[in-house]
DOSETI-759303 format. One line per 10 residues: number of its first residue (from 0); their letters; for each residue x, y, z of C-alpha. Coordinates in steps of 0.25 Angstrom, whole numbers, always signed. Each point is the difference from the previous one (the first is absolute). Layout:
N
NUM) a) X:Y:Z; ...
***
This chain:
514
0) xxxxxxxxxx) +574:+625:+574; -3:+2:-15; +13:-8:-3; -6:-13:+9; -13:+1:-5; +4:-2:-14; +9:-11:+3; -12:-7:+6; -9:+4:-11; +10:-7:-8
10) xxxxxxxxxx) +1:-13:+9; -15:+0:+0; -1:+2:-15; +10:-11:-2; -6:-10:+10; -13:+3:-7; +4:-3:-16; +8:-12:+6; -11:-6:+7; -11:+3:-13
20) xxxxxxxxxx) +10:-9:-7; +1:-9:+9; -15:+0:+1; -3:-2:-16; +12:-11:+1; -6:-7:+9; -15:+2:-7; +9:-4:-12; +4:-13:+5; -15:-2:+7
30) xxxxxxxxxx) -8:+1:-15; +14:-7:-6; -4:-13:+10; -15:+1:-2; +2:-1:-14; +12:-9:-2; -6:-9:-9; -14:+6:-5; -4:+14:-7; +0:+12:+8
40) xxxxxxxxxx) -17:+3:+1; -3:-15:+0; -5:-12:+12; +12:-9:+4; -6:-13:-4; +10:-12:+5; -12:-10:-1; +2:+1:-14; +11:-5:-11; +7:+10:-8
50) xxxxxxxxxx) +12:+0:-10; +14:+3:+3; +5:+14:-3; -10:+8:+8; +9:+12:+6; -2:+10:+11; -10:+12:-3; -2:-3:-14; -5:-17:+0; +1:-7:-13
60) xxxxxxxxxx) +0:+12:-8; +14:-1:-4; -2:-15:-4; -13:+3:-7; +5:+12:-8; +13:-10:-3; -8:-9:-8; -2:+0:-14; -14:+2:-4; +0:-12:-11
70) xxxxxxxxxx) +4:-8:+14; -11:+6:+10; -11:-12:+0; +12:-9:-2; +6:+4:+13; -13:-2:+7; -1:-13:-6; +14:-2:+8; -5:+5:+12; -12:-9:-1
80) xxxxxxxxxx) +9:-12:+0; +10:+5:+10; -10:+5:+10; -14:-5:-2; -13:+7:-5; -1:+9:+10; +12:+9:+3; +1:+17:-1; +10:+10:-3; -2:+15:+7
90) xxxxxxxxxx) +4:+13:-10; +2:+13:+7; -13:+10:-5; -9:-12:-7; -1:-9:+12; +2:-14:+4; -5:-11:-11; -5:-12:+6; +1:-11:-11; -10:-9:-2
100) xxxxxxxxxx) +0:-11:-9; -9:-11:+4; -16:+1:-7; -6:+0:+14; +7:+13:+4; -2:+4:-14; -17:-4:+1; +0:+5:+14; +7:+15:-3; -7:+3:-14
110) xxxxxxxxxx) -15:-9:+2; -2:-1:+17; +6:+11:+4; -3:+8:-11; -3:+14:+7; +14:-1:+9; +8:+2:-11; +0:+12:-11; +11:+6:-11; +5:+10:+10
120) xxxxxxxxxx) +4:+14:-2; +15:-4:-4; -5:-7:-10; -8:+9:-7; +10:+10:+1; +10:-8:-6; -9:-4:-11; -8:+10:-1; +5:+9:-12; -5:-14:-7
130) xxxxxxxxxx) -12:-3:+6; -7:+10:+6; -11:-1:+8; -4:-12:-10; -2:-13:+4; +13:-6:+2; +3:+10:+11; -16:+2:+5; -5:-6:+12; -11:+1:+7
140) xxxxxxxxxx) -14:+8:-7; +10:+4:-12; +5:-15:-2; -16:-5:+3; -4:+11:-10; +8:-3:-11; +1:-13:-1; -16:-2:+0; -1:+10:-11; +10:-9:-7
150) xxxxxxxxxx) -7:-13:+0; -10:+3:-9; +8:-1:-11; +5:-14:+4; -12:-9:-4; -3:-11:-9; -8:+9:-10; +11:+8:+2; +12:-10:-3; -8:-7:-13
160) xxxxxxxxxx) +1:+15:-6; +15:+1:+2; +4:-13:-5; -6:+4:-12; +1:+14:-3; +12:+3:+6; +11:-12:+4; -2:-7:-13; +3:+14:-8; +11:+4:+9
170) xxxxxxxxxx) +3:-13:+1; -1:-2:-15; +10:+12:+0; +12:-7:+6; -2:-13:-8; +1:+11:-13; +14:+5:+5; +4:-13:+5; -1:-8:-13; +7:+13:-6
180) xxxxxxxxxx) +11:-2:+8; +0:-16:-4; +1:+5:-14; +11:+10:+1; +8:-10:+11; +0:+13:+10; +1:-2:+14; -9:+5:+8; -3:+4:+15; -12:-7:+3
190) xxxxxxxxxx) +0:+8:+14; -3:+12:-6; -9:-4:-10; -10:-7:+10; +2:+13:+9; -6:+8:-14; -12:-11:+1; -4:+1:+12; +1:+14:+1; -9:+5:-14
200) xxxxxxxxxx) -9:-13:+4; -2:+8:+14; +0:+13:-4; -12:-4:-10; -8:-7:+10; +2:+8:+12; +2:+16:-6; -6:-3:-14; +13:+3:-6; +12:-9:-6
210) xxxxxxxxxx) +13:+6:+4; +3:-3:-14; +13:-8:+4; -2:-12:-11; -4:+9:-11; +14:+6:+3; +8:-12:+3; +14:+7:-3; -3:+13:+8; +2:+3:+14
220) xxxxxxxxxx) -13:+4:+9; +3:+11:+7; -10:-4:+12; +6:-15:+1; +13:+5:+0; -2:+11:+12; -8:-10:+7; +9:-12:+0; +10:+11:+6; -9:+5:+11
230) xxxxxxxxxx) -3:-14:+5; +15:-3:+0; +1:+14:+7; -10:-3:+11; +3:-15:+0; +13:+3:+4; -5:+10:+12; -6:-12:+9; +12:-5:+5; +8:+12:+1
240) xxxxxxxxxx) -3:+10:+11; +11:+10:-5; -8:+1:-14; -2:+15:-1; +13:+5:+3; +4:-13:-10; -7:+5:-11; +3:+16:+5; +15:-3:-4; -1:-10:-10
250) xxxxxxxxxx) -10:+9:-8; -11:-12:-1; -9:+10:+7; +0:+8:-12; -3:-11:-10; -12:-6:+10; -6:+14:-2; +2:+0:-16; -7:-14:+0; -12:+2:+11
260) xxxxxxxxxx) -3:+14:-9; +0:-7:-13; -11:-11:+5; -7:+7:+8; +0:+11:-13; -4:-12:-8; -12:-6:+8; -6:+15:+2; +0:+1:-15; -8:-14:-1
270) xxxxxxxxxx) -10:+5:+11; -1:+14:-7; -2:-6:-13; -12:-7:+5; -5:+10:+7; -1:+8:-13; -4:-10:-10; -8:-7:+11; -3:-15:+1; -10:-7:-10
280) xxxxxxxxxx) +1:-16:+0; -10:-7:+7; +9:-7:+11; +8:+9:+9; +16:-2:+0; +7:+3:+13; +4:+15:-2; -15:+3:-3; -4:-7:+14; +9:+7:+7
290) xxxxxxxxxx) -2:+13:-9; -16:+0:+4; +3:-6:+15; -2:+10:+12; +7:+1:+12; -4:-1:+15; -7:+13:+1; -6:-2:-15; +11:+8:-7; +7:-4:-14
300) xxxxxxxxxx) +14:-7:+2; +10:+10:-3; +9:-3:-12; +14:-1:+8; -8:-12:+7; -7:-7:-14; +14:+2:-5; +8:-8:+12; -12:-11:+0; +5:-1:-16
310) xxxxxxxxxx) +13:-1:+3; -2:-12:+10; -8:-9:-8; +10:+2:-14; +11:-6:+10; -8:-10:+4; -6:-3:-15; +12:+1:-7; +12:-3:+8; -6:-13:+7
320) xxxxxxxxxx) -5:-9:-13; +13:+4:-9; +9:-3:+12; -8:-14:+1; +1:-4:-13; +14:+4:-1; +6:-8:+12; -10:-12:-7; +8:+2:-16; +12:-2:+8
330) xxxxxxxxxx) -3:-12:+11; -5:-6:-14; +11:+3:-7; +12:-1:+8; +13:-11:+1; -4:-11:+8; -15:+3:-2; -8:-14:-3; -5:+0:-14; -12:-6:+1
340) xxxxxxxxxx) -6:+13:+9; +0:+9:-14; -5:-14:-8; -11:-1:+8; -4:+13:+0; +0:+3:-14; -9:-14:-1; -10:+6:+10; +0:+13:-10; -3:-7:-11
350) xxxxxxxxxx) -11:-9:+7; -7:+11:+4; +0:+11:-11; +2:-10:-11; +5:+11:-10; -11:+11:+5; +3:+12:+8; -2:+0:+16; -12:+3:+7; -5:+1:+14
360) xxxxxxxxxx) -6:-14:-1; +14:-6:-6; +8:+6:+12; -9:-8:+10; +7:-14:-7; +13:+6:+0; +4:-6:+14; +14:-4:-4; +3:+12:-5; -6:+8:+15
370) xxxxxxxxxx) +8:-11:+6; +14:+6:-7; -4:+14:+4; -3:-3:+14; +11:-9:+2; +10:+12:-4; -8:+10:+8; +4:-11:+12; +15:+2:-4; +1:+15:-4
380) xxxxxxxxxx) -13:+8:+6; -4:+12:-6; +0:+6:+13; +16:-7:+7; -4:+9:+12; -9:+6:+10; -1:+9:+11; -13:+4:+10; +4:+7:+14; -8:-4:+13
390) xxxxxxxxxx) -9:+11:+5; -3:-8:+12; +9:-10:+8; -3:-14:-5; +5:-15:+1; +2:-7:-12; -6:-17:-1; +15:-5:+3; +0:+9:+12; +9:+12:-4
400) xxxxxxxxxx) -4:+14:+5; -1:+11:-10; +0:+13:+7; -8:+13:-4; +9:+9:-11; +8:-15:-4; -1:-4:-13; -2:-16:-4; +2:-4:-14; +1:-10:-8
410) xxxxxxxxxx) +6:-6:-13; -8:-7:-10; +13:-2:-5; +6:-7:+12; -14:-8:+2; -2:-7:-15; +16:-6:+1; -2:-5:+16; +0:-16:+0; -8:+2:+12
420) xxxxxxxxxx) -12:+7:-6; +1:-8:-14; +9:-11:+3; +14:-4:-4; -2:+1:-15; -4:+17:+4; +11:+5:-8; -5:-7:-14; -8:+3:-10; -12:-10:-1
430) xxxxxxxxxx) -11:+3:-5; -7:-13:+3; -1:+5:+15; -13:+8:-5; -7:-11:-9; -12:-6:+8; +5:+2:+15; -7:+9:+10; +2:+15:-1; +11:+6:+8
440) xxxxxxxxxx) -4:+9:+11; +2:+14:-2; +10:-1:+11; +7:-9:-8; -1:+6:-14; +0:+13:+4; +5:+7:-14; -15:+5:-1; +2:+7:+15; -9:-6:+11
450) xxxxxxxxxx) -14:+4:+7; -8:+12:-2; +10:+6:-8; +2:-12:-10; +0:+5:-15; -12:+2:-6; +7:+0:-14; +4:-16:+1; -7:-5:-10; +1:+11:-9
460) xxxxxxxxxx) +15:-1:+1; -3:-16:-2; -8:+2:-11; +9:+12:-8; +12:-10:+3; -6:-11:-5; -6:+7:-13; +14:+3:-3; +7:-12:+1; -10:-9:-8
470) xxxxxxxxxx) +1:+9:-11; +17:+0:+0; +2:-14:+2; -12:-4:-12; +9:+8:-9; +14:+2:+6; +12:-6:+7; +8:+7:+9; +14:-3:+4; +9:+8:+11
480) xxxxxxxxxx) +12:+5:-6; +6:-1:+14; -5:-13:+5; +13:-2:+9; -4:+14:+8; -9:+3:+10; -4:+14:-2; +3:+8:+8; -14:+8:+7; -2:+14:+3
490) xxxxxxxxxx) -2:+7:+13; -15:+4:+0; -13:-2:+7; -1:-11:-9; +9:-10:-10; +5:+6:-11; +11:-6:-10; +11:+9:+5; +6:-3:-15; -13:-5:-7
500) xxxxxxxxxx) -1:-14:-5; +7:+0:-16; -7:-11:-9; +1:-6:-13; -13:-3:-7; -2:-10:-11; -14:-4:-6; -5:-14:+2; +3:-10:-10; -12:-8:+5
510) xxxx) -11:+11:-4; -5:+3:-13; +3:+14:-4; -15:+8:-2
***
């Protein structure tokens, strides 16, 4: 009997092992079908578009990850033109996108529908050893919080004391080390010495210290350089769902650590300076506003939070403007580029300074030179791409659903190149299309975001950019030494010159040496 019951212990164990697998085969095959053609995790959506390459389990990862990130925005341009405006891609642990490129989705998701939409937990964690719980990544109270602190150093009184006391110095700085450069023939990366402008011209107004980068034109900052790493860093987290284990073996997690120490070590040493030497000019900057402010049960802001709210407006201070003005030197300045673009600008210059140094009353008459700035934030945004995820279920003006947990997005990219928003000439530079017509919609020109949460920095950015260039262009010409090359762009949360934009200067013959 012991002899038999074995042998049908062992029938029965065999059956059993057989059928599991069979089982797990067939549960195998079951999740294999579900998820032929879409992420694992994520809705089927076969009302929508989507590009070819999506595989079982794993969607359009191995087709994003596939794509170089000097092509990203280039490749949703393609995919604009292959399948419309409105089309979506699904990536295992990040969701599915809806991609929406039209300015009444855009309008309707970040103006009508404003509270059905937020940054989303993924986001923050992928960006979050940049931003913090600053703005960028806030929603809600925080987001409401800070950005009302905020605007109360964005005012006129406010931007008539910048022009003066610190763009046209900082300002003042750059023309210094540019005519040094026309002088010795050296070239020079315009790139990086506007991203050292708007940073000390930020740092000054906003923490009431220069980070000293145009006093030290030849040296490294430590603090630029970790922070133009960490946004790569995180920058290239949004797209990738396998990011930790990516940056585990590669080591990157290691370096994002060194980098998120040494500025967040570097904006505590600002806040604890202040707090020692206290705060004694008559207006209040924005570290003392949110030094003094109290939180919802009347408690002090804690340093670790002062100092991610510090970090979020330097991106959006320095990065932003330089990127700007850069894309702007080089539309200017590149093969093919119409002359008469640069002559006109510099008449306007001269018009209005006439030999003086800008004011805030002379950047109100500089409407050619806003129209060359605004026309090359049309074609290069600061800001290429966005993402908000649905909190609730929702249906988009053109009729598309966007489920709670999806994601839509959106290219400002995409948008200022689409001959259906701006019209067949979209891919050209014309800076005509801003002289005496009706403003865009935010829809529309969307470089400055949209709705509640449009930047409240606009016009300072304006007014710094314009500052800047009036003062190079009365003095200065600049010429590519590239002008054949595109350059190449970085992957970031904005714009960056991959490779910066190298110049030669030379001093205008027309102008009388002081």
């Amino acid at each position: 009997m012991t002899a038999v019951s074995q042998f049908f212990d062992q029938v029965l164990e065999h059956a059993t092992r057989s059928n599991n697998l069979k089982l797990l085969a067939a549960l195998g095959a079951v999740i294999l079908y579900q998820y032929r053609a879409h992420a694992i995790g994520t809705r089927r959506r076969p009302d929508l578009k989507q590009p070819k390459g999506a595989v079982p389990l794993l969607g359009h990862m191995p087709l994003i990850l596939s794509i170089p990130g000097t092509k990203l925005y280039d490749f949703f341009l393609e995919q604009n033109t292959k399948l419309g405006p409105v089309w979506s891609i699904s990536l295992p642990i990040i969701g599915r996108m809806v991609q929406g490129d039209t300015p009444e989705n855009v309008e309707h998701v970040l103006k009508t529908n404003f509270w059905s939409y937020e940054k989303g937990p993924i986001f923050k964690g992928a960006m979050g050893d940049l931003f913090g719980d600053g703005i960028f990544a806030a929603d809600g109270h925080d987001w409401k919080f800070q950005r009302k602190l905020a605007s109360h150093i964005f005012n006129v009184k406010a931007f008539r004391e910048y022009t003066s006391d610190v763009f046209v110095i900082e300002g003042q700085r750059v023309v210094d080390h540019l005519t040094k450069a026309a002088d010795e023939g050296t070239v020079v990366d315009l790139h990086e010495l506007l991203l050292k402008f708007t940073l000390d011209s930020f740092g000054t107004i906003s923490f009431g210290k220069s980070f000293g980068c145009l006093e030290s034109i030849d040296e490294k900052v430590d603090f630029a350089v970790s922070f133009d790493d960490l946004t790569a860093t995180c920058s290239d987290r949004l797209m990738d769902p396998t990011w930790k284990i990516r940056e585990y073996l590669t080591g990157v997690d290691k370096k994002a650590q060194f980098d998120k120490n040494l500025i967040g070590k570097h904006a505590i040493e600002i806040i604890e300076k202040r707090r020692r030497e206290g705060y004694h000019a008559e207006k209040k900057d924005l570290l003392q506003l949110f030094m003094e402010a109290k939180d919802e049960d009347g408690q002090p802001l804690t340093d670790d939070y002062i100092s991610s709210i510090i970090l979020n407006f330097t991106i959006a201070g320095r990065d932003t403007t330089a990127q700007a003005l850069s894309w702007m030197f080089y539309l200017l300045g590149r093969d093919g580029a119409d002359p008469q673009f640069k002559k006109d600008l510099v008449s306007e210059v001269d018009d209005v300074l006439q030999g003086s140094s800008p004011t805030y009353e002379t950047y109100k008459q500089l409407k050619y030179a806003e129209a060359c700035l605004y026309e090359s934030l049309r074609l290069y945004p600061s800001v290429p791409r966005n993402m908000k995820q649905c909190v609730q279920d929702d249906v988009l003006p053109d009729g598309t659903k966007i489920y709670k947990g999806e994601w839509f997005t959106w290219s400002s990219y995409v948008m200022g190149r689409s001959e259906l928003i701006w019209g067949p000439d979209a891919k050209e530079y014309k800076p005509s299309r801003w002289i005496n017509v009706e403003k865009p919609s935010q829809g529309k020109f969307s470089s400055f975001h949209v709705g509640p949460r449009v930047c409240i920095g606009q016009q300072f950015a304006t007014i710094e950019a314009l500052t800047v260039i009036s003062m190079i262009l009365s003095k200065l010409e600049i010429t590519l030494v590239e002008p054949s090359k595109l350059p190449p762009y970085g992957v970031s949360v904005t714009m960056p010159m991959l490779e910066g934009l190298p110049v030669r200067i030379s001093r205008r013959r027309d102008v009388k040496e002081e």
